[in-house]
C-alpha positions as a Markdown table, in Angstrom:
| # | Residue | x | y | z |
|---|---|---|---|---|
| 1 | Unk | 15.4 | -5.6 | -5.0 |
| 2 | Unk | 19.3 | -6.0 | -6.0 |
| 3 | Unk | 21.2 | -7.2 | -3.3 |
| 4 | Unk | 24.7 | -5.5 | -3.0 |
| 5 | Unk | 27.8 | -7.3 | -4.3 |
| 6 | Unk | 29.5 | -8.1 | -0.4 |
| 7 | Unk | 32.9 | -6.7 | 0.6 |
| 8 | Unk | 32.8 | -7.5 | 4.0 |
| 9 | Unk | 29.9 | -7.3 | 6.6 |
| 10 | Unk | 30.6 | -4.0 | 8.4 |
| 11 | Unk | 31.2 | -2.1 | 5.3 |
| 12 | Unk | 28.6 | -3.5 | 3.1 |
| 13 | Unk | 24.7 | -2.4 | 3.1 |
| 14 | Unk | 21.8 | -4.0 | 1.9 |
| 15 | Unk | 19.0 | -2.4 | 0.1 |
| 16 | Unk | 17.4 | 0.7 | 1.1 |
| 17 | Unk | 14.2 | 1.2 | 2.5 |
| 18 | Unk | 11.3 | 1.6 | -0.2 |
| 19 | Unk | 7.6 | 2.7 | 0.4 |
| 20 | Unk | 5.1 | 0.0 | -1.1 |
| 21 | Unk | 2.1 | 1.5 | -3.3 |
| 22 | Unk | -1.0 | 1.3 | -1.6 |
| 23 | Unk | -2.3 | -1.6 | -4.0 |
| 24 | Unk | 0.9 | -3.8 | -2.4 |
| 25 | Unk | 0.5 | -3.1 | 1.3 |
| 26 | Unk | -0.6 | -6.3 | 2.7 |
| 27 | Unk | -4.0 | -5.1 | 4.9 |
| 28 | Unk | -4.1 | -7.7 | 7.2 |
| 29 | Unk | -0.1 | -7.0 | 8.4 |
| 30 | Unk | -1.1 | -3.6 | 8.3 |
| 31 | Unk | -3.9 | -4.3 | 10.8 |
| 32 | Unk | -1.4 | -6.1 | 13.2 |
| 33 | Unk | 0.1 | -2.7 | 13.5 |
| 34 | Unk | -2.9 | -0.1 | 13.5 |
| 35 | Unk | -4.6 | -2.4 | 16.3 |
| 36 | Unk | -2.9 | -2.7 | 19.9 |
| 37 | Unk | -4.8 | -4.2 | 22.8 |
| 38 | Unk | -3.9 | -4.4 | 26.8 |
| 39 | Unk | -5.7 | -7.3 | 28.2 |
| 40 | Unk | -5.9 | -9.0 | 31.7 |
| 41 | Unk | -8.6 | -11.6 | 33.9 |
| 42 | Unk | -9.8 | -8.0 | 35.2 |
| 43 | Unk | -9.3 | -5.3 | 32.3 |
| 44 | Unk | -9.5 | -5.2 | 28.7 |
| 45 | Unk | -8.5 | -2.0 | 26.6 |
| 46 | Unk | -8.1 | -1.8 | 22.9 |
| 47 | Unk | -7.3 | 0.9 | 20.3 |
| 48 | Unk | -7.3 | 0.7 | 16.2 |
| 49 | Unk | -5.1 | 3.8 | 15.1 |
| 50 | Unk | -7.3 | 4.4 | 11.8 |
| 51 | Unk | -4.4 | 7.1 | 9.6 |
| 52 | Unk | -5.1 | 8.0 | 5.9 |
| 53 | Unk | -2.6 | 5.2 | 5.2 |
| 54 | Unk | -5.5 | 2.6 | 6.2 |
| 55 | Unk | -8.0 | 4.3 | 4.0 |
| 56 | Unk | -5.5 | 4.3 | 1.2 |
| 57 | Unk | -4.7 | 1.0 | 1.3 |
| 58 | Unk | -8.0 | -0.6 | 1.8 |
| 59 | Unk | -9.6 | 1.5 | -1.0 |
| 60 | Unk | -6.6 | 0.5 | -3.8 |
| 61 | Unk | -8.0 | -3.1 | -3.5 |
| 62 | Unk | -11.4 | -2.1 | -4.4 |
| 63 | Unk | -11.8 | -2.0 | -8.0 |
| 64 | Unk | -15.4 | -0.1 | -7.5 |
| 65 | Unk | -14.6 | 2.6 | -5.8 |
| 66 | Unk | -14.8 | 5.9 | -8.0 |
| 67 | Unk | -11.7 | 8.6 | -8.2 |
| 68 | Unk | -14.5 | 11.0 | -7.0 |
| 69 | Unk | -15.0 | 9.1 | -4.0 |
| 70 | Unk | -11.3 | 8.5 | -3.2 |
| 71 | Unk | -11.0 | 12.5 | -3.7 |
| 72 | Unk | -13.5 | 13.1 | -1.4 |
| 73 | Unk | -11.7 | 10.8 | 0.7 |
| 74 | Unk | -8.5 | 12.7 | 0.9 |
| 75 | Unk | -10.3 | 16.0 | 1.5 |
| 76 | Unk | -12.3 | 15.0 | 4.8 |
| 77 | Unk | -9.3 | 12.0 | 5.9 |
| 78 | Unk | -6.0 | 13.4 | 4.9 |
| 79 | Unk | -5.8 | 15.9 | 8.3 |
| 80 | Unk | -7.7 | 13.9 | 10.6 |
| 81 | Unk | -7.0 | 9.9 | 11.8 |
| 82 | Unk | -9.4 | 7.9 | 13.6 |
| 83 | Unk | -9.1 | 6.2 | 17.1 |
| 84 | Unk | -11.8 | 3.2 | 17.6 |
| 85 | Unk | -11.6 | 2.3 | 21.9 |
| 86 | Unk | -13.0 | 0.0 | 23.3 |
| 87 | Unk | -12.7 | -0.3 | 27.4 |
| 88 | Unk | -14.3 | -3.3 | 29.8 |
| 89 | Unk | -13.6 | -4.4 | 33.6 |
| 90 | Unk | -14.5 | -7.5 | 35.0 |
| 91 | Unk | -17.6 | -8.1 | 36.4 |
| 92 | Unk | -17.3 | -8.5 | 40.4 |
| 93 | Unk | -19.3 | -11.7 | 39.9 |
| 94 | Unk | -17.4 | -13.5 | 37.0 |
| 95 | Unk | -13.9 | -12.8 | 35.2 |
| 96 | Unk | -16.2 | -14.4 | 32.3 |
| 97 | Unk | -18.3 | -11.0 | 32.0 |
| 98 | Unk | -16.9 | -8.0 | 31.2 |
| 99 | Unk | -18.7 | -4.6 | 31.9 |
| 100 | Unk | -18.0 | -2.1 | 29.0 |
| 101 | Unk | -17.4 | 1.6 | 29.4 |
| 102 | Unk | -19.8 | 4.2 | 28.0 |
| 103 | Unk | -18.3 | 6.6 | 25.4 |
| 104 | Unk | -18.2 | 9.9 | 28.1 |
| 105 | Unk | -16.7 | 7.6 | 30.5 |
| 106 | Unk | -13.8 | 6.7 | 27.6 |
| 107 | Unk | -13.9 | 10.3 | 26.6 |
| 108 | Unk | -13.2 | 11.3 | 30.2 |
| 109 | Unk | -9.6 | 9.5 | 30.3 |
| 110 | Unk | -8.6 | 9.1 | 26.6 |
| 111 | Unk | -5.1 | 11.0 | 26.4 |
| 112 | Unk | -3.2 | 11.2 | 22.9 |
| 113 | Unk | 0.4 | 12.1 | 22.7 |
| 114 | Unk | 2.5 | 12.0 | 19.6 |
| 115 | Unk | 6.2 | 11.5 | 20.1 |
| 116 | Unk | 8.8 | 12.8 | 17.1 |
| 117 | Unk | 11.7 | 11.2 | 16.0 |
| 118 | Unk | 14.2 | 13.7 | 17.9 |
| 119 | Unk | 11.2 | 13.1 | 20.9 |
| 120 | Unk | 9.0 | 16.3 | 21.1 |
| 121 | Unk | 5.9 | 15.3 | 23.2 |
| 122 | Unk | 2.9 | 16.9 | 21.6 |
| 123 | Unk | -0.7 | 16.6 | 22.7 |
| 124 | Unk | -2.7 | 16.0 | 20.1 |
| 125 | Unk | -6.4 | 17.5 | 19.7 |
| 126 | Unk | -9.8 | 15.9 | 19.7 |
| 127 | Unk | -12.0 | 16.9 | 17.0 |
| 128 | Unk | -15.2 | 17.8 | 19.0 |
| 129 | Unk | -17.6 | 18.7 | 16.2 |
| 130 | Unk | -17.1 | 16.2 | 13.0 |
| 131 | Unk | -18.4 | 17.3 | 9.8 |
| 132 | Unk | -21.4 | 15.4 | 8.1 |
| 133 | Unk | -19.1 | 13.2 | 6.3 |
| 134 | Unk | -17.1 | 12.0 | 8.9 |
| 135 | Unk | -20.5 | 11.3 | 11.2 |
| 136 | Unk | -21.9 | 9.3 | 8.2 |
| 137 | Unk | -17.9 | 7.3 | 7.9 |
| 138 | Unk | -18.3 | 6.7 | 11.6 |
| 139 | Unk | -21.7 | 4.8 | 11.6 |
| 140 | Unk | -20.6 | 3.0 | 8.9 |
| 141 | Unk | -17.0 | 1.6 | 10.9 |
| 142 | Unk | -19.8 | 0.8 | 13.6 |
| 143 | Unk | -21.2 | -2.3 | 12.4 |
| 144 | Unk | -18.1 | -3.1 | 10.8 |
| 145 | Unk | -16.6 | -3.4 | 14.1 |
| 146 | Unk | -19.5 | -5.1 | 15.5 |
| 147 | Unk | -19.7 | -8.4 | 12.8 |
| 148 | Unk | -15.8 | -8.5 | 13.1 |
| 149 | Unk | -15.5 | -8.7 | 17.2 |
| 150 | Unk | -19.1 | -9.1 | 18.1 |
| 151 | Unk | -19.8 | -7.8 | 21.8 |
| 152 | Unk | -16.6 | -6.0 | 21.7 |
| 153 | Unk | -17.0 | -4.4 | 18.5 |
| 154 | Unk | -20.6 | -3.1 | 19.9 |
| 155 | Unk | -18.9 | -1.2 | 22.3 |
| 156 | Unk | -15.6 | 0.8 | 20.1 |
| 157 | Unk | -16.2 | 4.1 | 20.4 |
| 158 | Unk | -14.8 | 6.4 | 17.4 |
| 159 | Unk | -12.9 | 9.6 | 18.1 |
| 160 | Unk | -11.4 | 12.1 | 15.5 |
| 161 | Unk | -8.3 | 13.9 | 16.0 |
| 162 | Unk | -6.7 | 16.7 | 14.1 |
| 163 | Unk | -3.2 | 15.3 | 12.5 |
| 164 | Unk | -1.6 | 18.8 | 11.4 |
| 165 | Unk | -0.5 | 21.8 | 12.9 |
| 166 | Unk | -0.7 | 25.6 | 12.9 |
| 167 | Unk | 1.0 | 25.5 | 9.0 |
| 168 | Unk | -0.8 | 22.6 | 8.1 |
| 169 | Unk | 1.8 | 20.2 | 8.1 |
| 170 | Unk | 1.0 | 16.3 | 8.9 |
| 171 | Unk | 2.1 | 15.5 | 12.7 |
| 172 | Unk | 1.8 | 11.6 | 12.7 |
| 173 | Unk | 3.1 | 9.9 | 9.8 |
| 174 | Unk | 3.9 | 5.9 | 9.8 |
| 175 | Unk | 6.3 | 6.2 | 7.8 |
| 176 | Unk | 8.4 | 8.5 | 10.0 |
| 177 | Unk | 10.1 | 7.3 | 13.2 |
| 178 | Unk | 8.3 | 8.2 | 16.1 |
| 179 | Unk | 5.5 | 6.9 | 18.6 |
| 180 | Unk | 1.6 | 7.5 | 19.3 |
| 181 | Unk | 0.7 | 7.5 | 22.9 |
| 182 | Unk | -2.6 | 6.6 | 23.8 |
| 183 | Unk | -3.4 | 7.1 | 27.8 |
| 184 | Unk | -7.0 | 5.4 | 29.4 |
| 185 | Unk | -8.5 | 6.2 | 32.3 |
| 186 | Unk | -10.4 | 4.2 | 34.4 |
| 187 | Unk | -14.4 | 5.1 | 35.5 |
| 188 | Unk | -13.3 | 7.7 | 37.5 |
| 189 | Unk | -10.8 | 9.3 | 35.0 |
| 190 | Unk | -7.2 | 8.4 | 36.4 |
| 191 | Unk | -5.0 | 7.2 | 34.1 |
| 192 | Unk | -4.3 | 3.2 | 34.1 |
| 193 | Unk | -3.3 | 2.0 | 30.7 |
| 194 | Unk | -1.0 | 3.3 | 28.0 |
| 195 | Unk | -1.4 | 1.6 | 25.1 |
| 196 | Unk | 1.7 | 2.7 | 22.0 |
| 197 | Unk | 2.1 | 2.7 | 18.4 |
| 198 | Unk | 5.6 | 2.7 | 17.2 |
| 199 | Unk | 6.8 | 3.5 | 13.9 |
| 200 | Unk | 7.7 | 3.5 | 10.7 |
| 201 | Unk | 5.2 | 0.6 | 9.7 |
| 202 | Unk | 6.8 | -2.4 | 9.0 |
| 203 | Unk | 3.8 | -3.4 | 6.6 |
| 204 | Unk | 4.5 | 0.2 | 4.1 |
| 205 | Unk | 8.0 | -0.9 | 3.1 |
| 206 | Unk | 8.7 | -3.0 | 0.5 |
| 207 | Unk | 11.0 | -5.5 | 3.0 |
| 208 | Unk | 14.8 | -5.0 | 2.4 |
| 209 | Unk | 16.8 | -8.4 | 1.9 |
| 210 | Unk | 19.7 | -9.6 | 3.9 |
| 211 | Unk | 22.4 | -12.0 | 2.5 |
| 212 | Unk | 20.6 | -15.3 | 3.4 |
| 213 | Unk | 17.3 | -14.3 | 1.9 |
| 214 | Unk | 15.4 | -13.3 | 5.0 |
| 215 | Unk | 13.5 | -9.9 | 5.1 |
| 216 | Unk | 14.9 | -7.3 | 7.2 |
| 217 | Unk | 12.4 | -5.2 | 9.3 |
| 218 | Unk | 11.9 | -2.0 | 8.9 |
| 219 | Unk | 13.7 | -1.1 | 12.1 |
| 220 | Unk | 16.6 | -3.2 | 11.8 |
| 221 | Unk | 20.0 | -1.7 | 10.9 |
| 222 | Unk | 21.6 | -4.5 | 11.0 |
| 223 | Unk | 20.9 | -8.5 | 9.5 |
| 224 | Unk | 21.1 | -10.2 | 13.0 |
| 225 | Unk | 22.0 | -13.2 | 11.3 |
| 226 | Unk | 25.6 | -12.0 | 10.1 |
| 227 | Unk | 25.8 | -8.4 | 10.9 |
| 228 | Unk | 25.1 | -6.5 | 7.5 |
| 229 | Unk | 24.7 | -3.3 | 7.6 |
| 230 | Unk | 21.7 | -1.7 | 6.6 |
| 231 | Unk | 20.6 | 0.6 | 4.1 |
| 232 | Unk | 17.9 | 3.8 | 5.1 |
Protein backbone atom coordinates (compact mmCIF):
# COMPACT_ATOMS: atom_id res chain seq x y z
CA UNK A 1 0.00 0.00 0.00
CA UNK A 2 0.75 3.85 -0.89
CA UNK A 3 1.17 5.77 2.01
CA UNK A 4 -0.56 9.29 1.79
CA UNK A 5 1.56 12.31 1.05
CA UNK A 6 1.27 14.04 5.03
CA UNK A 7 -0.21 17.49 5.58
CA UNK A 8 -0.36 17.38 9.02
CA UNK A 9 -1.33 14.52 11.47
CA UNK A 10 -5.02 15.27 12.37
CA UNK A 11 -5.96 15.85 8.87
CA UNK A 12 -4.02 13.22 7.10
CA UNK A 13 -5.22 9.33 6.85
CA UNK A 14 -3.34 6.38 6.17
CA UNK A 15 -4.38 3.59 4.03
CA UNK A 16 -7.65 2.04 4.07
CA UNK A 17 -8.58 -1.08 5.33
CA UNK A 18 -8.31 -4.02 2.66
CA UNK A 19 -9.53 -7.72 2.95
CA UNK A 20 -6.59 -10.22 2.26
CA UNK A 21 -7.43 -13.24 -0.31
CA UNK A 22 -7.71 -16.34 1.38
CA UNK A 23 -4.35 -17.71 -0.10
CA UNK A 24 -2.61 -14.50 2.03
CA UNK A 25 -4.24 -14.84 5.37
CA UNK A 26 -1.58 -15.97 7.61
CA UNK A 27 -3.36 -19.35 9.39
CA UNK A 28 -1.50 -19.43 12.34
CA UNK A 29 -2.50 -15.42 13.25
CA UNK A 30 -5.75 -16.47 12.23
CA UNK A 31 -5.82 -19.21 14.90
CA UNK A 32 -4.70 -16.70 17.69
CA UNK A 33 -8.06 -15.17 17.02
CA UNK A 34 -10.55 -18.15 16.31
CA UNK A 35 -9.13 -19.86 19.70
CA UNK A 36 -9.78 -18.11 23.23
CA UNK A 37 -9.15 -19.97 26.38
CA UNK A 38 -10.03 -19.12 30.36
CA UNK A 39 -7.69 -20.95 32.41
CA UNK A 40 -6.97 -21.12 36.28
CA UNK A 41 -5.13 -23.77 39.09
CA UNK A 42 -8.95 -24.96 39.40
CA UNK A 43 -10.74 -24.49 35.87
CA UNK A 44 -9.89 -24.70 32.33
CA UNK A 45 -12.38 -23.70 29.52
CA UNK A 46 -11.57 -23.29 25.89
CA UNK A 47 -13.39 -22.53 22.64
CA UNK A 48 -12.09 -22.52 18.73
CA UNK A 49 -14.72 -20.34 16.83
CA UNK A 50 -14.49 -22.54 13.48
CA UNK A 51 -16.40 -19.61 10.65
CA UNK A 52 -16.30 -20.33 6.80
CA UNK A 53 -13.40 -17.81 6.88
CA UNK A 54 -11.18 -20.80 8.56
CA UNK A 55 -12.21 -23.29 5.99
CA UNK A 56 -11.49 -20.82 3.31
CA UNK A 57 -8.25 -20.00 4.31
CA UNK A 58 -6.96 -23.34 5.27
CA UNK A 59 -8.22 -24.94 1.99
CA UNK A 60 -6.41 -22.01 -0.46
CA UNK A 61 -3.07 -23.41 0.84
CA UNK A 62 -3.84 -26.81 -0.31
CA UNK A 63 -2.99 -27.24 -3.76
CA UNK A 64 -5.01 -30.77 -3.81
CA UNK A 65 -7.98 -29.91 -2.94
CA UNK A 66 -10.54 -30.10 -5.96
CA UNK A 67 -13.10 -27.04 -6.85
CA UNK A 68 -15.80 -29.80 -6.36
CA UNK A 69 -14.75 -30.31 -2.96
CA UNK A 70 -14.38 -26.55 -2.08
CA UNK A 71 -18.08 -26.25 -3.68
CA UNK A 72 -19.30 -28.68 -1.61
CA UNK A 73 -17.62 -26.95 1.07
CA UNK A 74 -19.50 -23.68 0.70
CA UNK A 75 -22.87 -25.46 0.45
CA UNK A 76 -22.81 -27.45 3.89
CA UNK A 77 -20.20 -24.49 5.77
CA UNK A 78 -21.21 -21.18 4.37
CA UNK A 79 -24.55 -20.93 6.93
CA UNK A 80 -23.23 -22.87 9.72
CA UNK A 81 -19.76 -22.16 12.01
CA UNK A 82 -18.37 -24.59 14.27
CA UNK A 83 -17.64 -24.27 18.08
CA UNK A 84 -14.97 -26.97 19.38
CA UNK A 85 -15.24 -26.81 23.77
CA UNK A 86 -13.43 -28.20 25.74
CA UNK A 87 -14.29 -27.85 29.76
CA UNK A 88 -12.08 -29.47 32.89
CA UNK A 89 -12.02 -28.75 36.85
CA UNK A 90 -9.42 -29.71 39.07
CA UNK A 91 -9.25 -32.79 40.65
CA UNK A 92 -10.01 -32.46 44.54
CA UNK A 93 -6.84 -34.48 44.99
CA UNK A 94 -4.22 -32.65 42.62
CA UNK A 95 -4.33 -29.08 40.69
CA UNK A 96 -2.08 -31.49 38.33
CA UNK A 97 -5.28 -33.52 37.15
CA UNK A 98 -7.98 -32.14 35.55
CA UNK A 99 -11.45 -33.87 35.31
CA UNK A 100 -13.01 -33.20 31.87
CA UNK A 101 -16.74 -32.51 31.24
CA UNK A 102 -18.83 -34.90 29.21
CA UNK A 103 -20.44 -33.36 25.96
CA UNK A 104 -24.32 -33.29 27.67
CA UNK A 105 -22.73 -31.71 30.69
CA UNK A 106 -21.03 -28.88 28.09
CA UNK A 107 -24.28 -28.94 26.09
CA UNK A 108 -26.19 -28.22 29.34
CA UNK A 109 -24.44 -24.65 29.85
CA UNK A 110 -23.08 -23.64 26.42
CA UNK A 111 -24.80 -20.16 25.74
CA UNK A 112 -23.95 -18.31 22.28
CA UNK A 113 -24.79 -14.68 21.83
CA UNK A 114 -23.81 -12.56 18.90
CA UNK A 115 -23.40 -8.84 19.51
CA UNK A 116 -23.83 -6.31 16.16
CA UNK A 117 -21.90 -3.42 15.55
CA UNK A 118 -24.86 -0.84 16.69
CA UNK A 119 -25.12 -3.89 19.78
CA UNK A 120 -28.22 -6.06 19.12
CA UNK A 121 -27.91 -9.16 21.37
CA UNK A 122 -29.09 -12.11 19.47
CA UNK A 123 -29.06 -15.66 20.58
CA UNK A 124 -27.77 -17.70 18.25
CA UNK A 125 -29.21 -21.42 17.53
CA UNK A 126 -27.77 -24.80 17.99
CA UNK A 127 -27.94 -27.04 15.05
CA UNK A 128 -29.40 -30.22 16.80
CA UNK A 129 -29.50 -32.64 13.86
CA UNK A 130 -26.21 -32.18 11.44
CA UNK A 131 -26.41 -33.54 8.08
CA UNK A 132 -24.19 -36.51 7.02
CA UNK A 133 -21.59 -34.28 5.81
CA UNK A 134 -21.05 -32.25 8.66
CA UNK A 135 -21.04 -35.67 11.07
CA UNK A 136 -18.33 -37.05 8.79
CA UNK A 137 -16.30 -33.15 9.01
CA UNK A 138 -16.75 -33.51 12.74
CA UNK A 139 -14.99 -36.94 13.18
CA UNK A 140 -12.45 -35.83 11.10
CA UNK A 141 -11.65 -32.20 13.44
CA UNK A 142 -11.68 -35.04 16.26
CA UNK A 143 -8.34 -36.47 15.90
CA UNK A 144 -7.14 -33.42 14.65
CA UNK A 145 -7.70 -31.88 17.89
CA UNK A 146 -6.45 -34.83 19.73
CA UNK A 147 -2.60 -35.02 17.97
CA UNK A 148 -2.50 -31.18 18.33
CA UNK A 149 -3.48 -30.85 22.31
CA UNK A 150 -3.29 -34.43 23.29
CA UNK A 151 -5.59 -35.04 26.52
CA UNK A 152 -7.26 -31.88 25.86
CA UNK A 153 -7.97 -32.30 22.33
CA UNK A 154 -9.64 -35.84 23.34
CA UNK A 155 -12.03 -34.06 25.16
CA UNK A 156 -13.34 -30.78 22.46
CA UNK A 157 -16.66 -31.31 21.83
CA UNK A 158 -18.03 -29.98 18.32
CA UNK A 159 -21.30 -28.03 18.15
CA UNK A 160 -22.90 -26.52 14.97
CA UNK A 161 -24.70 -23.38 14.91
CA UNK A 162 -26.93 -21.72 12.36
CA UNK A 163 -25.06 -18.27 11.16
CA UNK A 164 -28.19 -16.67 9.14
CA UNK A 165 -31.42 -15.58 9.73
CA UNK A 166 -35.04 -15.64 8.72
CA UNK A 167 -33.85 -14.06 5.00
CA UNK A 168 -30.89 -15.83 4.97
CA UNK A 169 -28.54 -13.26 5.56
CA UNK A 170 -25.02 -14.08 7.37
CA UNK A 171 -25.26 -13.04 11.26
CA UNK A 172 -21.53 -13.35 12.38
CA UNK A 173 -19.07 -12.05 10.06
CA UNK A 174 -15.18 -11.33 11.06
CA UNK A 175 -14.97 -8.95 9.03
CA UNK A 176 -17.78 -6.80 10.58
CA UNK A 177 -17.44 -5.03 14.01
CA UNK A 178 -19.09 -6.89 16.47
CA UNK A 179 -18.60 -9.62 19.27
CA UNK A 180 -19.38 -13.49 19.86
CA UNK A 181 -20.39 -14.37 23.24
CA UNK A 182 -19.78 -17.72 24.46
CA UNK A 183 -21.35 -18.52 28.13
CA UNK A 184 -20.19 -22.12 30.16
CA UNK A 185 -21.82 -23.52 32.72
CA UNK A 186 -20.53 -25.41 35.32
CA UNK A 187 -21.73 -29.42 36.11
CA UNK A 188 -24.75 -28.26 37.35
CA UNK A 189 -25.53 -25.78 34.47
CA UNK A 190 -25.00 -22.23 36.07
CA UNK A 191 -23.25 -20.00 34.16
CA UNK A 192 -19.33 -19.38 35.21
CA UNK A 193 -17.21 -18.40 32.28
CA UNK A 194 -17.74 -16.08 29.34
CA UNK A 195 -15.33 -16.52 27.05
CA UNK A 196 -15.47 -13.45 23.76
CA UNK A 197 -14.53 -13.05 20.21
CA UNK A 198 -14.18 -9.64 19.12
CA UNK A 199 -14.01 -8.40 15.66
CA UNK A 200 -13.11 -7.57 12.63
CA UNK A 201 -10.07 -10.05 12.44
CA UNK A 202 -6.95 -8.50 12.60
CA UNK A 203 -5.42 -11.53 10.55
CA UNK A 204 -8.21 -10.83 7.14
CA UNK A 205 -6.77 -7.36 6.47
CA UNK A 206 -4.11 -6.63 4.57
CA UNK A 207 -2.33 -4.35 7.62
CA UNK A 208 -2.60 -0.55 6.95
CA UNK A 209 0.88 1.41 7.37
CA UNK A 210 1.46 4.25 9.54
CA UNK A 211 4.19 6.94 8.94
CA UNK A 212 7.08 5.14 10.69
CA UNK A 213 6.54 1.84 9.01
CA UNK A 214 4.71 -0.04 11.65
CA UNK A 215 1.40 -1.88 10.85
CA UNK A 216 -1.70 -0.48 12.17
CA UNK A 217 -4.35 -2.95 13.64
CA UNK A 218 -7.29 -3.44 12.40
CA UNK A 219 -8.99 -1.62 15.22
CA UNK A 220 -6.87 1.27 15.50
CA UNK A 221 -8.07 4.76 14.19
CA UNK A 222 -5.34 6.34 15.07
CA UNK A 223 -1.13 5.57 14.68
CA UNK A 224 -0.42 5.79 18.46
CA UNK A 225 2.95 6.56 17.67
CA UNK A 226 2.11 10.17 16.21
CA UNK A 227 -1.51 10.41 15.92
CA UNK A 228 -2.44 9.69 12.20
CA UNK A 229 -5.55 9.35 11.44
CA UNK A 230 -6.83 6.37 10.06
CA UNK A 231 -8.34 5.25 7.04
CA UNK A 232 -11.75 2.66 7.08
Amino acid sequence: MILATLFGVSATAASALERRMDKEIPINELFKEIYQADISSNNLNAVLWMPFEYWKASLSHDKQVSPEVKKLLQSELGSVFILAVVQAESSPQTNLNFNFFPEETVRRGLKVIHVSRDGQLRTLKLVEKNSNFMNVLKETIRPMLSQIAGQMGDNFWLFVYSDIDSSGRRLVSPYEPGELRVSLGDRRGLQKSKIKFEFPFNSLFVPRMCPNGKPAHVSWKYCPWDGTRLSN
